[in-house]
Steps between C-alpha positions, in 0.01 A plus 500: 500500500165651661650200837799722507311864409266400802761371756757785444155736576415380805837450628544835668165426685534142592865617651562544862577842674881510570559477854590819712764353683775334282630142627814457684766413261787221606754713748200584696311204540851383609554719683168501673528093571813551600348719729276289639723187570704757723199608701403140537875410593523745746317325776786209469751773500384638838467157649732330680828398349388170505285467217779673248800239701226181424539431890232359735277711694674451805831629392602827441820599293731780657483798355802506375390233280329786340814518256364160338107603446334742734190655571399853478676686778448918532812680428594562838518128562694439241700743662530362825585181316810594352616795789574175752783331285627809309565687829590203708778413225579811346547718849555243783753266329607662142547806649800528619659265256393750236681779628829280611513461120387841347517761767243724602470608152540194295233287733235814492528500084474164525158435671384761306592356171384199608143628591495686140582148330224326751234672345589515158515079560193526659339698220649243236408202706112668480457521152703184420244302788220689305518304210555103636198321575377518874631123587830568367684581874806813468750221537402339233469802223831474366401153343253718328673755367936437486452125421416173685870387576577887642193518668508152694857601614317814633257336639694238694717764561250726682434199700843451627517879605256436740638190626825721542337776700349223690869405600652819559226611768591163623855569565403927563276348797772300631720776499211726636444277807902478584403910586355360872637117500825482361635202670243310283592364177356688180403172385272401743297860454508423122318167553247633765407780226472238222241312755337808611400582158370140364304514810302842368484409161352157569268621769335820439693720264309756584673543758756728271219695397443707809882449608628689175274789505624553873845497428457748224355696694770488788755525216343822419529609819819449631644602121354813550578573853883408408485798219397704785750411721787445246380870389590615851802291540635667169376844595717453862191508710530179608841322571812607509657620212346732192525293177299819269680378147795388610460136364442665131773733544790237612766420269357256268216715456129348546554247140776254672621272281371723172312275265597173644347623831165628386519119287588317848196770657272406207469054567387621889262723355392266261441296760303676738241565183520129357173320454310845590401475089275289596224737579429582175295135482321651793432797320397364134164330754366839558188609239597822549706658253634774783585256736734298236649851404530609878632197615832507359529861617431444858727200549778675404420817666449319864811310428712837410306690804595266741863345360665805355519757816592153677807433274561945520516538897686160565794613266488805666620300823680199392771532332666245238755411699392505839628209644136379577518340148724227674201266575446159443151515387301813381164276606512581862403830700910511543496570117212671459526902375244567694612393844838741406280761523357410816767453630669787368239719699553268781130286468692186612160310535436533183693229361271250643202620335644500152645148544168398599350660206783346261430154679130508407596632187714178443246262617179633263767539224551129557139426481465694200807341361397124585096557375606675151793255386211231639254614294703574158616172499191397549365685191789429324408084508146567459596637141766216414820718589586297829496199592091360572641359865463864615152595337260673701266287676216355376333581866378845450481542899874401488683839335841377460648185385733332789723410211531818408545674813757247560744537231472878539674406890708305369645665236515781745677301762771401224594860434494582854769227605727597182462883686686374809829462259511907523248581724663870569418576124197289461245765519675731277551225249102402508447890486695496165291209386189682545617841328607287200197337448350810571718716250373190199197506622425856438702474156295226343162688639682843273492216238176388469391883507653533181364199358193520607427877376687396147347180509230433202360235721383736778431798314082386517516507855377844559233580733442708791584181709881527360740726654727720276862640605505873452829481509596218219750452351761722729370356819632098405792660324609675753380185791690294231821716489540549822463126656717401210780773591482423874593140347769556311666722784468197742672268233797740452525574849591157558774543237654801694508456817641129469385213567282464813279171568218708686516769264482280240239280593299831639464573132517278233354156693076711472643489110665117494199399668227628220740417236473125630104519581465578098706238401343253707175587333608462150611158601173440665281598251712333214475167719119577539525521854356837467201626366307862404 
């Protein structure tokens, strides 16, 4: 008793003063090490793409490669980055096409509902990234998130795409060339691009560093100056004739077709935009919070700057059925929109500058096309979801596998010869590949929004590292409605208008081919050739 009288006295005395600065309780000593690993990442994320693509020091990836890992970039990289294949597809090539379908009023709502439903992808695509692990490539998230035998099929089906657009700027450049040498088989121009573009990748792929910033930049350029001159041209101060509104005022009205136009409008606009998702991976490297929010904003905007008065003053001129829709190919300077306005003001010269822009556009697309479907496959082995012949190397001066790189060509080579069966509609038919894939690719990224904001499983991920969608949940609902509507309208077109082999194929073989990829990998991974 006097032990306990005596130590319950001098307790208050013996005691401590309470600190003046309470500790850090658990969300901010996570946060604050969280913190900390980013500031001590962010020397690796401004370094060379290299050390994120586990390459040798010697070999650079192309910056296109970006849409696997990538470095920090400023926003108006990024920028430039995604301007070159938006414009060079969406203006020079899909152009036209768009408003052939739509009319001057069905391709303008079009491209602008397709730049709307870019950046609510891109948005969903940032906060889905945000919460996977940082070696967890975008390719790969849907194993994450919708399943392994979905995401696999996604996977291997994002590395066909590019295997695809490696074969249709093949057979675009073979066309292109045909422009100044068309006693020369296509073929032979096909091959020599093929071997062009091995030759840069294996060499010095920088190379396509430098090459793609310039073309952007002349894109730029001459996309601008043809708004000028297709402004004049409508105006009547250049050319001929005074087009003003006539082309909305004709007698189907700028919507041709109605709904089934603006659908037929919609896959080419799809198209031009396809794979330009991607920058939100480039975007989720930043540490600044206003850069991740801005990027998004300014991708889109620069894309709707440049594209939209584009699309407005060339329907102004062309009409749907001029009978300069008669071409063979869209993929040469003959079926470029632009050169009709050049010509339409009576620039004749013109037409060899933007061939020779769309032919360097074809051969860098091929480089990107040949170094990314390289590369995933590569990945792909390396994690037990290919075969281990095509691993990367174990060199790490040697950056890709020549096991890899050669199934890529030669899998490329066997869809190119099955082209020549229809080689007037082969473009068009790997065009409607590409919006397919693009239309469920965009769909399942919707998808995972939803799951991963619902999710119990990622609902601790919440940091100032992880991006949130202000716009969640209307912005994947209404991604998700639309690419699913513009898919059911293709289906039932092909019911209506009878059947049509390159109609038919144009839309449903993006869809046979996925359905296949995901059955393949259930088999797979029940016959544990295929691992997570």
């Amino acid at each position: 008793m006097p032990s306990n009288t005596s130590s319950g006295a001098s307790t208050p005395t013996q005691t401590p003063e309470p600190q003046t600065v309470p500790p850090l309780d658990t969300i901010q000593i996570a946060n604050a090490a969280k913190r900390q690993a980013w500031q001590q990442l962010k020397p690796q994320r401004n370094g060379d793409i290299k050390e994120l693509m586990g390459v040798g020091e010697k070999k650079r990836g192309l910056m296109l490669a970006s849409r696997l890992h990538t470095p920090t970039l400023p926003i108006w990289r990024i920028v430039l980055l995604t301007l070159g294949g938006t414009l060079n597809s969406g203006v020079l090539i899909a152009g036209g096409l768009t408003i052939m379908f739509g009319g001057p009023g069905g391709a303008l709502v079009a491209y602008i509902v397709s730049v709307v439903i870019l950046y609510l992808v891109i948005t969903s695509l940032m906060e889905v990234g945000s919460r996977m692990p940082d070696d967890v490539p975008y390719y790969l998230i849907g194993t994450r998130v919708l399943g392994k035998t979905v995401g696999v099929a996604l996977a291997w089906s994002f590395w066909l795409l590019w295997i695809v657009v490696l074969v249709y700027e093949m057979v675009a450049g073979g066309f292109i060339i045909q422009f100044w040498l068309p006693d020369v088989d296509r073929a032979v121009w096909c091959a020599v691009l093929l071997i062009a573009c091995i030759i840069i990748v294996v060499i010095d792929s920088r190379l396509y560093s430098t090459a793609e910033s310039s073309l952007t930049l002349l894109t730029i350029g001459a996309l601008v100056a043809g708004i000028i001159v297709g402004s004049l041209v409508a105006a009547g101060k250049l050319g001929d004739h005074k087009y003003a509104f006539e082309n909305w005022e004709a007698k189907d009205g700028p919507f041709v077709g109605g709904l089934w136009g603006f659908v037929g409008a919609a896959i080419f606009a799809n198209f031009s935009v396809n794979g330009t998702e991607t920058v939100a991976i480039m975007a989720l490297k930043s540490p600044s919070r206003h850069s991740r929010k801005m990027t998004p904003i300014a991708v889109c905007g620069a894309i709707a700057l440049l594209l939209l008065p584009s699309i407005f003053v060339t329907g102004l001129v062309l009409s749907p059925a001029d009978p300069w829709f008669e071409k063979e190919s869209f993929d040469s300077a003959e079926g470029a929109s632009l050169t009709y306005l050049f010509e339409k003001a009576g620039i004749m010269p013109a037409a060899h500058v933007i061939n020779a822009l769309l032919l360097l556009s074809a051969l860098l697309d091929c480089c990107v096309g040949l170094y990314v479907s390289t590369t995933i496959l590569q990945d792909l082995a390396d994690r037990g979801l290919a075969p281990k012949l095509v691993q990367s190397p174990k060199d790490r001066d040697q950056a890709l596998s020549p096991y890899s790189m050669g199934v890529c060509c030669i899998l490329a080579l066997g869809i190119w010869a099955l082209t020549f069966i229809r080689m007037e509609s082969a473009v068009v038919l790997l065009a409607g590949i590409i919006g397919v894939s693009g239309i469920i690719t965009w769909s399942s990224i919707a998808i995972m929004h939803f799951i991963v904001r619902w999710s119990k499983r990622y609902r601790h991920i919440e940091d100032e590292t992880a991006y949130r969608s202000l716009l969640f949940p209307m912005g994947p609902a209404l991604c998700l409605f639309y690419e699913v509507g513009v898919m059911v309208c293709l289906l039932i077109t092909v019911g209506l208008v009878g059947f049509d082999i390159d109609l038919f194929l144009f839309i449903t073989l993006g869809l046979f081919i996925f359905l296949a990829l995901i059955v393949a990998a259930a088999i797979a991974q029940r016959l544990g050739y295929c691992r997570c």
